[in-house]
Backbone bond lengths (Angstrom), bond angles and torsions (degrees), N, CA, C in turn:
res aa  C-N    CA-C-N  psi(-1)  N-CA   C-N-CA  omega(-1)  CA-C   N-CA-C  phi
1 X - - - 1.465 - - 1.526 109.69 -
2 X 1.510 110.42 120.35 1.644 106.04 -176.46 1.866 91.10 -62.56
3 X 1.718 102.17 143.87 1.405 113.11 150.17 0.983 146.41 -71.83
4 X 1.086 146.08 102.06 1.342 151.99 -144.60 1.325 114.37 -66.50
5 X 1.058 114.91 3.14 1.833 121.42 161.70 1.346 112.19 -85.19
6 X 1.177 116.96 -29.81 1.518 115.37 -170.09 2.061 86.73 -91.94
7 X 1.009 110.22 39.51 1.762 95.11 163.36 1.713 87.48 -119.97
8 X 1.455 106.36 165.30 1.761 104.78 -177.69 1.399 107.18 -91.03
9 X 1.625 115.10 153.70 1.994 107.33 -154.55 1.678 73.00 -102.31
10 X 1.414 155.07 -12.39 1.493 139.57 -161.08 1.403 98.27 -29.21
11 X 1.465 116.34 160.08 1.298 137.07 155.05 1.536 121.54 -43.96
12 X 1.102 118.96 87.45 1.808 121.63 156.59 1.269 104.94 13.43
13 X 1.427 158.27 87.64 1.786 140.10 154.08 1.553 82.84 -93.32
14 X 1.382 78.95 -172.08 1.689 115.38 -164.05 1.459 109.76 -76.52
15 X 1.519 126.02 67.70 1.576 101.89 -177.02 1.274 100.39 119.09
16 X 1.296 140.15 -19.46 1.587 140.29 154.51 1.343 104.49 -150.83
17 X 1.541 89.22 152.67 1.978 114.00 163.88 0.870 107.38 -127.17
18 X 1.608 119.58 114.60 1.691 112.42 -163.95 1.234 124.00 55.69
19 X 1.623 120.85 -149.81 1.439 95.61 170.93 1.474 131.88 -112.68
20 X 1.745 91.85 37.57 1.722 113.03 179.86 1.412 89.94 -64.40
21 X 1.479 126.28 -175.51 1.227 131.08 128.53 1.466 123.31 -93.68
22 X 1.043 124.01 132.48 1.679 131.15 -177.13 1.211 117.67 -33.24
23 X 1.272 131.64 -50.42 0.951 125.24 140.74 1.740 147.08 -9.18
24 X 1.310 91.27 -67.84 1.758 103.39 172.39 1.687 113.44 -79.52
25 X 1.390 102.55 -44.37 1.418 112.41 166.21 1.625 114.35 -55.69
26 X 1.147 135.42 1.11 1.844 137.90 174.16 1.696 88.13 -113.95
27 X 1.137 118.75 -58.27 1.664 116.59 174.59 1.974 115.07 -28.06
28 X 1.448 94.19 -48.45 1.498 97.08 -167.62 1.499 115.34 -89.42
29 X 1.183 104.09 -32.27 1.846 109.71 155.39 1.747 106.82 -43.62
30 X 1.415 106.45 -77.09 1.181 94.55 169.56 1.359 143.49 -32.20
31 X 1.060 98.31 -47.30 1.644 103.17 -174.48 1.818 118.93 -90.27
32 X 1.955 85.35 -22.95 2.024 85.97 155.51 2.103 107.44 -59.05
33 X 1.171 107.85 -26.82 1.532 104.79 -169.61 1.299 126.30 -88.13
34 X 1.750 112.82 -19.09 1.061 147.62 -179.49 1.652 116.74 -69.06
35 X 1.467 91.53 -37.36 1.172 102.77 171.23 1.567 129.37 -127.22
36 X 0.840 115.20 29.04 1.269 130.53 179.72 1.432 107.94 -69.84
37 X 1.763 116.41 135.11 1.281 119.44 -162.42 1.733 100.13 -89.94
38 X 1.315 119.76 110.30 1.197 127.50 -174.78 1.674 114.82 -74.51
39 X 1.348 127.46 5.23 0.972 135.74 -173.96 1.475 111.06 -85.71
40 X 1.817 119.49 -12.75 1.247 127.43 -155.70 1.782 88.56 -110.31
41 X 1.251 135.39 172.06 1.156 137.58 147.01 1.558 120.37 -81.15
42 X 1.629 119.91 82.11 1.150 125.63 -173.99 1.483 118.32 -113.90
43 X 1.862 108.55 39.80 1.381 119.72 -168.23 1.253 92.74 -73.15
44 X 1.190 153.47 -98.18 1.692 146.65 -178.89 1.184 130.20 6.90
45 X 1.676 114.31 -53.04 1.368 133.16 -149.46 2.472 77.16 -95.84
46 X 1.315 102.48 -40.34 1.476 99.98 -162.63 1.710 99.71 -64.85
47 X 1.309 105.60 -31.45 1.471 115.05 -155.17 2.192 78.80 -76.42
48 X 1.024 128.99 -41.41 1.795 130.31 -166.92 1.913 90.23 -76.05
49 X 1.250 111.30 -29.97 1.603 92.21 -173.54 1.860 114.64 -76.00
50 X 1.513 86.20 -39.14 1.787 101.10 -170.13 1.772 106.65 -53.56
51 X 1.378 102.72 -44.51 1.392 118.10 -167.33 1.454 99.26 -76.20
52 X 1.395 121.64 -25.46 1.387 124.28 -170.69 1.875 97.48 -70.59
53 X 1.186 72.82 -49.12 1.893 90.10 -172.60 1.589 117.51 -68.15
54 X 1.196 124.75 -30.76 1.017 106.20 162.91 1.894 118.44 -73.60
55 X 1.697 109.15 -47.60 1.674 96.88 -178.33 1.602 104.47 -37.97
56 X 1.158 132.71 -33.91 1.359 124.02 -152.61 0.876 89.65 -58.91
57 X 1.827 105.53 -87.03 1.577 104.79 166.24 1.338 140.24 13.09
58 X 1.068 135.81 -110.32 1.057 145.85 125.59 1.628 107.77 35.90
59 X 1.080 111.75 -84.98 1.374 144.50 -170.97 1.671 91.49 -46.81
60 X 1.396 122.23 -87.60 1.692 154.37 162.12 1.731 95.52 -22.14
61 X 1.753 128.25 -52.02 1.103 88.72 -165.42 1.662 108.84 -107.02
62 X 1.281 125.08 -0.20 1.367 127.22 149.15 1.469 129.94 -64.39
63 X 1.765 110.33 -0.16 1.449 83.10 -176.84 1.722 82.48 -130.91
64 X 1.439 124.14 -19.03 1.432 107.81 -162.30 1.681 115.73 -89.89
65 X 1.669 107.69 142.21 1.593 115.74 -161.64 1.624 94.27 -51.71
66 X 1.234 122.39 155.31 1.274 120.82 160.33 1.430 131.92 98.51
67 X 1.646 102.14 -36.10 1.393 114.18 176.59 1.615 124.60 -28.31
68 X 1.168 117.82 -56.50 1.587 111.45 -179.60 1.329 113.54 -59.80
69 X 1.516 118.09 -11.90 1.570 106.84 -165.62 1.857 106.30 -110.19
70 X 1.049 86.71 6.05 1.554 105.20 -161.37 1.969 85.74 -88.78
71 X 1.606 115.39 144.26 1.499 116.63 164.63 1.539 103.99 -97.69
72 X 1.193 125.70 -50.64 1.294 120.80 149.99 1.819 84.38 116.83
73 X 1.271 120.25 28.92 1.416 123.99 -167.41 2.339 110.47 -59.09
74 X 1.141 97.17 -12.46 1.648 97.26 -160.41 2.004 87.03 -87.08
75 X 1.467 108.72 11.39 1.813 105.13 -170.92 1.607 88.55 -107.01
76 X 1.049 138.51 -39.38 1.475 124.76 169.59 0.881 115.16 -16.47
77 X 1.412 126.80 -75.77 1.169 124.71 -165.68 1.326 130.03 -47.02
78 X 1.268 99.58 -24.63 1.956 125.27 -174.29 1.719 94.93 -85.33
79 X 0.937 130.35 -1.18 1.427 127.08 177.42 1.721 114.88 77.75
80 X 1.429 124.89 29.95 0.780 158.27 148.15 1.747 126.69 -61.37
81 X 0.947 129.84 111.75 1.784 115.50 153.96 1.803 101.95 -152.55
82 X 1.646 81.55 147.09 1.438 125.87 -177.04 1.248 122.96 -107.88
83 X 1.007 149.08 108.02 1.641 168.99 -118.72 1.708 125.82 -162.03
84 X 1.573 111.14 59.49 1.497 122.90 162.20 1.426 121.29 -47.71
85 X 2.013 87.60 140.87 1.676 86.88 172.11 1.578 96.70 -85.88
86 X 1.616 116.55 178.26 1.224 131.05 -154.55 1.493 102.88 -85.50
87 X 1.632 119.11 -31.58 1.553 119.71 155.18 1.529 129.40 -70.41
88 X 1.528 113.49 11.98 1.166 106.17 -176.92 1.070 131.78 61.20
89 X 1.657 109.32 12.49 1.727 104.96 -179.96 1.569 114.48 -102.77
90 X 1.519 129.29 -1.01 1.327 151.55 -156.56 1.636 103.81 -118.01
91 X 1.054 95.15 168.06 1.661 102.60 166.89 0.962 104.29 167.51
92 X 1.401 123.93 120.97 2.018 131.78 166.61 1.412 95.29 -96.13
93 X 1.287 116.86 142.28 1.448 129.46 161.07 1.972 109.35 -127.13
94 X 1.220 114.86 121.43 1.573 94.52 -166.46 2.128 91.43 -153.60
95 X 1.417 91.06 172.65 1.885 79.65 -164.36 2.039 82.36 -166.25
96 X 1.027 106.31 144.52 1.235 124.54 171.52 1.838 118.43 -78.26
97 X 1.767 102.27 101.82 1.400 100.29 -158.76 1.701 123.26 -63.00
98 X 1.604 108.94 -12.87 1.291 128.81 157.30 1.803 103.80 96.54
99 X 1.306 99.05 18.14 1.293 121.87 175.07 1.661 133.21 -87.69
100 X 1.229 92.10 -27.50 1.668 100.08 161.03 1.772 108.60 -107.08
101 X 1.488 95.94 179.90 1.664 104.65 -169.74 1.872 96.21 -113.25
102 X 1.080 117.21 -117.08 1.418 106.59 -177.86 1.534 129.25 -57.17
103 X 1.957 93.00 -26.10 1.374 114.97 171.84 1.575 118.27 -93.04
104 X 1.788 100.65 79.23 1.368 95.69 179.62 1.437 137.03 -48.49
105 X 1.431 104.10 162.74 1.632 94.12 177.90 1.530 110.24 -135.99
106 X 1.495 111.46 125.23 1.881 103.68 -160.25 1.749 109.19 -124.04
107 X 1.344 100.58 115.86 1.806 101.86 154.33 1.200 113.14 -40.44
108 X 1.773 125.62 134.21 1.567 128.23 175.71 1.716 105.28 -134.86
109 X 1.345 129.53 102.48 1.018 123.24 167.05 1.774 111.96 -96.11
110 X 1.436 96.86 139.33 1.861 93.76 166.80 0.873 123.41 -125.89
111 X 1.663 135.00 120.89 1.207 139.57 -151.70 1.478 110.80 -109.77
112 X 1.335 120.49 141.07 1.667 119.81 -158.81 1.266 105.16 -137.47
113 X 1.353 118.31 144.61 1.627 113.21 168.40 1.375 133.85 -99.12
114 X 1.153 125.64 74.95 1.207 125.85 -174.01 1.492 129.82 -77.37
115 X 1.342 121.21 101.89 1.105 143.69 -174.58 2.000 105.25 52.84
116 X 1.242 130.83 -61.38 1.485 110.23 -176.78 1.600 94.90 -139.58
117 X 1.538 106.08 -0.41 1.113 125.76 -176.95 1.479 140.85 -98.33
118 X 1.078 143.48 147.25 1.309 126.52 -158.78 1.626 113.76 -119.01
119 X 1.129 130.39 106.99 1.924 105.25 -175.10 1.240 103.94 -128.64
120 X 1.276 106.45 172.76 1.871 124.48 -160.94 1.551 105.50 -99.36
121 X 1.570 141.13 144.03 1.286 126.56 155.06 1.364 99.89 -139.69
122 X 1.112 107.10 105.97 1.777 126.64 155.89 1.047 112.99 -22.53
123 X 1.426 113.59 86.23 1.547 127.79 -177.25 2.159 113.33 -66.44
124 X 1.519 109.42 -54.93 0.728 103.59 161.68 1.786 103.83 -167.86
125 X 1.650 115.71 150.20 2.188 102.48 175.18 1.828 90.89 -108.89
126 X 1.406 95.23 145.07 1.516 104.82 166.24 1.867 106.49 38.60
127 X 1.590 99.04 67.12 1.414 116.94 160.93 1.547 109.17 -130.04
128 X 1.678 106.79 165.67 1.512 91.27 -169.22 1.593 117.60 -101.80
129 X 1.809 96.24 37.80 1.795 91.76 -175.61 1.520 114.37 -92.69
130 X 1.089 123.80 148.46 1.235 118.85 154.80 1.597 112.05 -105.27
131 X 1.661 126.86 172.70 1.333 108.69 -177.90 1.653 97.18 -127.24
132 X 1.312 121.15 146.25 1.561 117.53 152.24 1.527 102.09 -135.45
133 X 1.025 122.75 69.80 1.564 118.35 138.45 1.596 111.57 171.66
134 X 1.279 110.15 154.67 1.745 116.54 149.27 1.216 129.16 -124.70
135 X 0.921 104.37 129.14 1.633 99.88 171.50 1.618 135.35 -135.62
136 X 1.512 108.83 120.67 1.506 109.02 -141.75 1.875 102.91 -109.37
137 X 1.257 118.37 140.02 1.535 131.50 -170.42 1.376 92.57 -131.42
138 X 1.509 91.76 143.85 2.018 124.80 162.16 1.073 93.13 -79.53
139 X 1.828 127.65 119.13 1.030 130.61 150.26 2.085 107.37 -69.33
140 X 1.567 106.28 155.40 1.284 112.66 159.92 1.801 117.56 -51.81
141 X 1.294 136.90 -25.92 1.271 135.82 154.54 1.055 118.23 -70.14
142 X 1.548 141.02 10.53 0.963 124.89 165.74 1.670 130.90 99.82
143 X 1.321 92.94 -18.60 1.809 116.92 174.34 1.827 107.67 -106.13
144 X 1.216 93.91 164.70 1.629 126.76 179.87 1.145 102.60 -66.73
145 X 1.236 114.41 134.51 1.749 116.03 143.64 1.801 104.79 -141.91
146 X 1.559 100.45 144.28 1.512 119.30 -173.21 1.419 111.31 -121.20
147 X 1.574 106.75 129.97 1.690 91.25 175.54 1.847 90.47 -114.51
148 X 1.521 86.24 142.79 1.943 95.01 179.56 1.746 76.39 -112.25
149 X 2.007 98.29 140.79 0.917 122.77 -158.03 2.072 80.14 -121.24
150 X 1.131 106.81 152.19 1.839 108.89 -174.34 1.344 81.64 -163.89
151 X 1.868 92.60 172.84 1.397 133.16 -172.56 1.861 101.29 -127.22
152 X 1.157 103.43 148.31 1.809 89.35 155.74 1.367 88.15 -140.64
153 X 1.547 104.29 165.24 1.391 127.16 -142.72 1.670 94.83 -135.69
154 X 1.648 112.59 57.35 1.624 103.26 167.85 1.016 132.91 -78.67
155 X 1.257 115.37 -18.67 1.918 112.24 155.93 1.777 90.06 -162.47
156 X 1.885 110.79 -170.27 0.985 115.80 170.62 1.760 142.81 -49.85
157 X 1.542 88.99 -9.21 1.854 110.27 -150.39 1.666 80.93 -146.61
158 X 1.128 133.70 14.39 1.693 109.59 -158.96 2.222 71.96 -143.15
159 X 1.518 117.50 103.31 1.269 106.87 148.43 1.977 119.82 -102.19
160 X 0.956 104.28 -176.81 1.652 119.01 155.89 1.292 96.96 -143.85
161 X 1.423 95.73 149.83 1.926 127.18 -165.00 1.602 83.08 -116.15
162 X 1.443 124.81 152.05 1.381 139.95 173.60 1.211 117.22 -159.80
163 X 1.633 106.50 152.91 1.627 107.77 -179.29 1.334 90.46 -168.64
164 X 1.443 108.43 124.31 1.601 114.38 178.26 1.288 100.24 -143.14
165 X 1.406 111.33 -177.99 1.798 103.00 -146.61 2.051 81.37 -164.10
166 X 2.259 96.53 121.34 0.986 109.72 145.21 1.164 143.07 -129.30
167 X 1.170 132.04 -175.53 1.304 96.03 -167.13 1.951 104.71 -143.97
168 X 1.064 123.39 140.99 1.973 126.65 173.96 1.715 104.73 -79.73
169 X 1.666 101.03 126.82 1.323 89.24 -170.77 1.788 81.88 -139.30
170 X 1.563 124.28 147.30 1.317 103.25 -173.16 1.698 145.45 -2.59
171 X 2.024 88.85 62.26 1.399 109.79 -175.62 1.734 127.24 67.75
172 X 1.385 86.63 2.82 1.526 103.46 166.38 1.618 120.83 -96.48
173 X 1.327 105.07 123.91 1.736 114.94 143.18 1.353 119.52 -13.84
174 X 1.608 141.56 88.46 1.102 106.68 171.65 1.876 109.43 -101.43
175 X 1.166 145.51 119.23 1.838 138.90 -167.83 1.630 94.43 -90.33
176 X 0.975 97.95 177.87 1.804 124.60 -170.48 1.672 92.85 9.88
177 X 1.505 105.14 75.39 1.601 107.95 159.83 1.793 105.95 -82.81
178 X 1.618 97.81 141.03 1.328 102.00 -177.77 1.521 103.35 -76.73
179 X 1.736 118.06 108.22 1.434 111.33 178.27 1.256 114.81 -113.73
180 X 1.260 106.67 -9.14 1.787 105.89 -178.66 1.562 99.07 -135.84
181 X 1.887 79.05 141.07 1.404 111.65 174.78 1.046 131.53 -99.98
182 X 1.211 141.12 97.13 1.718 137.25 170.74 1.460 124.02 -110.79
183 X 1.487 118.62 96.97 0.984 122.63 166.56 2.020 104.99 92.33
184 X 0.843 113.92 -130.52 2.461 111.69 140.16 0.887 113.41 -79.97
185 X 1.376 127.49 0.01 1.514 124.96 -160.65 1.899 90.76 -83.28
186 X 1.885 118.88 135.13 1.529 103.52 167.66 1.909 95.10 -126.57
187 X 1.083 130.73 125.27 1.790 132.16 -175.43 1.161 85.60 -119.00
188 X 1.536 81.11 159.67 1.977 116.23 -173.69 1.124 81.61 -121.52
189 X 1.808 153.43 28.26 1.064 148.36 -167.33 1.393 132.96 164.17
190 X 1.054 129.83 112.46 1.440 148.29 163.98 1.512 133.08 -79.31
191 X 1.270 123.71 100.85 1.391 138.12 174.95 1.100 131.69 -109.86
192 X 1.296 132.60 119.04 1.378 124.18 155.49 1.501 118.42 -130.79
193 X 1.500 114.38 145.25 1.814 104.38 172.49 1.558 101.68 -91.81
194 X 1.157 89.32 156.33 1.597 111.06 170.86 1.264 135.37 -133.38
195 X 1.490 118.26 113.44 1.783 115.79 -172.15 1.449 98.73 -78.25
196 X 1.366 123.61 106.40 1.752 148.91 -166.37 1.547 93.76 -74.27
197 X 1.650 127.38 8.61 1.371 119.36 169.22 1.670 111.06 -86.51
198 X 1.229 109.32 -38.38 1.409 136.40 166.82 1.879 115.34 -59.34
199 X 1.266 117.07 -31.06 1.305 130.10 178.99 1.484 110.67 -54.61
200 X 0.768 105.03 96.21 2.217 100.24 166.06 1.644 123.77 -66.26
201 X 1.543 110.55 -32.10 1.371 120.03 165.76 1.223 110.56 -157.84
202 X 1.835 105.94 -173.35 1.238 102.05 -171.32 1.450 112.38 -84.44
203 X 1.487 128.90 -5.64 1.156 157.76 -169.94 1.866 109.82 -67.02
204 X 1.402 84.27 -28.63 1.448 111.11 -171.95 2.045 105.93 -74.48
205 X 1.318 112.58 -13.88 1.046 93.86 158.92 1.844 134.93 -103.96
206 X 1.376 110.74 -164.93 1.639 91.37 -169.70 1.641 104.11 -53.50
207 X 1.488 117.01 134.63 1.608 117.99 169.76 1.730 100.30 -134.74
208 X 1.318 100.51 -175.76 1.680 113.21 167.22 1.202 106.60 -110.89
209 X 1.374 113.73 145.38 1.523 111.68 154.61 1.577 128.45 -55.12
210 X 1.623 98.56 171.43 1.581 88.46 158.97 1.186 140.57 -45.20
211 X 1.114 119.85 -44.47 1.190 114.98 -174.01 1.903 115.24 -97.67
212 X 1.549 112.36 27.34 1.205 121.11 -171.40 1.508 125.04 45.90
213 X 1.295 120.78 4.49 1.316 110.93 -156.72 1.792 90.21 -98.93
214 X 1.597 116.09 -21.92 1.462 109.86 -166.44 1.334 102.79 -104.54
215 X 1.142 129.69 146.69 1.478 149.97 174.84 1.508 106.53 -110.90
216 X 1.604 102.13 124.85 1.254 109.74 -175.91 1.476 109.87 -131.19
217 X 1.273 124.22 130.18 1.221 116.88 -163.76 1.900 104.25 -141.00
218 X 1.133 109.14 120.90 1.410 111.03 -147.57 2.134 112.40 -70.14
219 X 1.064 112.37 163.11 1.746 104.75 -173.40 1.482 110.99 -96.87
220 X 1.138 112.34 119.14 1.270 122.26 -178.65 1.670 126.93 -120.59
221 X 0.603 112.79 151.73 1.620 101.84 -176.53 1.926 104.46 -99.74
222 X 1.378 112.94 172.27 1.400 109.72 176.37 1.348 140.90 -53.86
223 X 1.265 94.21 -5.59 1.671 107.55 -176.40 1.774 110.82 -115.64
224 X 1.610 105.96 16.42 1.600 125.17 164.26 1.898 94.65 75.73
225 X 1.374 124.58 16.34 1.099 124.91 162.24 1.741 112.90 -57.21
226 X 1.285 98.19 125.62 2.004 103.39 177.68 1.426 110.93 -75.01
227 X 1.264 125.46 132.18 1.144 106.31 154.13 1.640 127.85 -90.45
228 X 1.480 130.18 127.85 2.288 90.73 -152.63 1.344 83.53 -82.14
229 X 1.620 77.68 161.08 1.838 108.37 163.04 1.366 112.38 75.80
230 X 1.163 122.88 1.81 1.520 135.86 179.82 1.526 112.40 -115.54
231 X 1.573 84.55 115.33 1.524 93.89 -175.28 1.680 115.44 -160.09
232 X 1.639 112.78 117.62 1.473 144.91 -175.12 1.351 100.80 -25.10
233 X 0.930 148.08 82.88 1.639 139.89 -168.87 2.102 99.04 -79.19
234 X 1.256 108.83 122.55 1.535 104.24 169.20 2.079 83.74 -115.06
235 X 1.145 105.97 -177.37 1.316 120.91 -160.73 1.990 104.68 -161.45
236 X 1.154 111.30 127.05 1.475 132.19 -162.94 1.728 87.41 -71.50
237 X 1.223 130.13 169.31 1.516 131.87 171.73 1.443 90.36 -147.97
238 X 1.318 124.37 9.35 2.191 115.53 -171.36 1.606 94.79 74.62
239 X 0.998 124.32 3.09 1.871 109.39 163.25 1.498 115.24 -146.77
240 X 1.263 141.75 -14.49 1.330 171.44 -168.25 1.346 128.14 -161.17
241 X 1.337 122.70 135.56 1.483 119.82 151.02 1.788 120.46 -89.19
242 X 1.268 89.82 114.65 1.521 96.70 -169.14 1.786 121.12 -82.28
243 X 0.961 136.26 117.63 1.644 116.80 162.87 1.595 129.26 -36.75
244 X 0.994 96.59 117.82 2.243 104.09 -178.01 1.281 93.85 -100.04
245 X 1.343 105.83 -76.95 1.738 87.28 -170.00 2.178 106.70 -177.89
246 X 0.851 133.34 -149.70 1.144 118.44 179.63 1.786 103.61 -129.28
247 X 1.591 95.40 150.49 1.165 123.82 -149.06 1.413 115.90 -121.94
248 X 1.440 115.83 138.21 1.448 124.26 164.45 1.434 96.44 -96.78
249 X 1.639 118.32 127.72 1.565 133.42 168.29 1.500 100.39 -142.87
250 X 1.461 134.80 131.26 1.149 152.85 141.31 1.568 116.03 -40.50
251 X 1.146 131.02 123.15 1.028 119.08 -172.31 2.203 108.54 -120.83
252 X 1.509 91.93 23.07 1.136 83.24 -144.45 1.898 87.80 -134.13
């Protein structure tokens, strides 16, 4: 495992650190973290890489040309993934800080485009989400709204299902946009845990339909018991996803 001393500490610029390129230099952070032998007590040294790794970040995707359009596929491997919305105005970048044991714990950056500009919002450090999806709607006013779809990772048998919703409003960030409606009820957020013994598929957690417009989020009781094939149907209207009512869907 290269040591992470022998990488150069220079100041973050735009496009090199030292005479890595910024690029490769966030690659190898990563992949010092990626692989880090968890058998040792290397909470200190993990807590100097994570933090290392995000300024880079940070740094790399606010200033370099291209970033939103970029998938950034050669960082996988480094234990890295990056997750665009389909307009190119979004971007999660997030990596498992190697700090928890079954109960992962994940760096989340979200990257936004504001007007010619690009900025960072600290999604979440050492939480247990991971993310796989976005998905972005024309509200009837005329602005964006995005729902980032995540996992949390409380043990092997212990998930949480998530769906939270932000939204671009004259080039602004907007967080906990109220997107769902139930009943008076208005959330910037959707949760449920799930005992993954009860799970029939992976389908089985919150997803969209085909046609994205329906949100289905599966019935569980308090102890993350599934019920199959039962699932909360809310429904998009072009300004909200509203609650209809509950649903038999096959998931299988």
């Amino acid at each position: 495992m290269l040591l992470l001393w022998l990488l150069p500490f220079a100041t973050v610029q735009a496009g090199q650190t030292g005479n890595i390129p910024q690029r490769q230099y966030i690659a190898q952070l990563a992949s010092q973290i990626h692989n880090v032998n968890s058998s040792h007590d290397e909470s200190d040294t993990l807590d100097a890489w994570n933090s290392r790794l995000q300024n880079a970040l940070e740094s790399f995707g606010t200033q370099q040309k291209g970033f939103m359009n970029d998938d950034f596929t050669d960082w996988d491997d480094e234990g890295m993934a990056t997750i665009t919305s389909a307009d190119r105005k979004l971007k999660i970048v997030y990596w498992n800080s190697q700090q928890g044991g079954t109960m992962r714990d994940y760096y989340a950056l979200l990257f936004y485009q504001s007007g010619t500009q690009v900025k960072c919002h600290n999604l979440e450090a050492t939480d247990i989400f991971s993310y796989h999806g976005i998905e972005s709607y024309n509200r009837k006013d005329g602005t964006m709204a995005y729902l980032l779809l995540s996992i949390g990772h409380a043990s092997n048998r212990d998930k949480v299902s998530a769906v939270a919703a932000v939204g671009l409003v004259n080039n602004k960030l907007v967080t906990n946009l109220k997107l769902f409606k139930a009943g008076s009820k208005m959330l910037s957020r959707i949760s449920l845990a799930l005992d993954m013994a009860t799970v029939n598929s992976q389908d089985a957690f919150i997803f969209l339909g085909k046609d994205r417009n329906d949100l289905l989020i599966p019935v569980a009781d308090a102890d993350g018991k599934v019920t199959p094939d039962r699932f909360l149907k809310y429904r998009y209207n072009g300004d909200l996803f509203v609650f209809e009512k509950i649903i038999t869907y096959k998931t299988k």
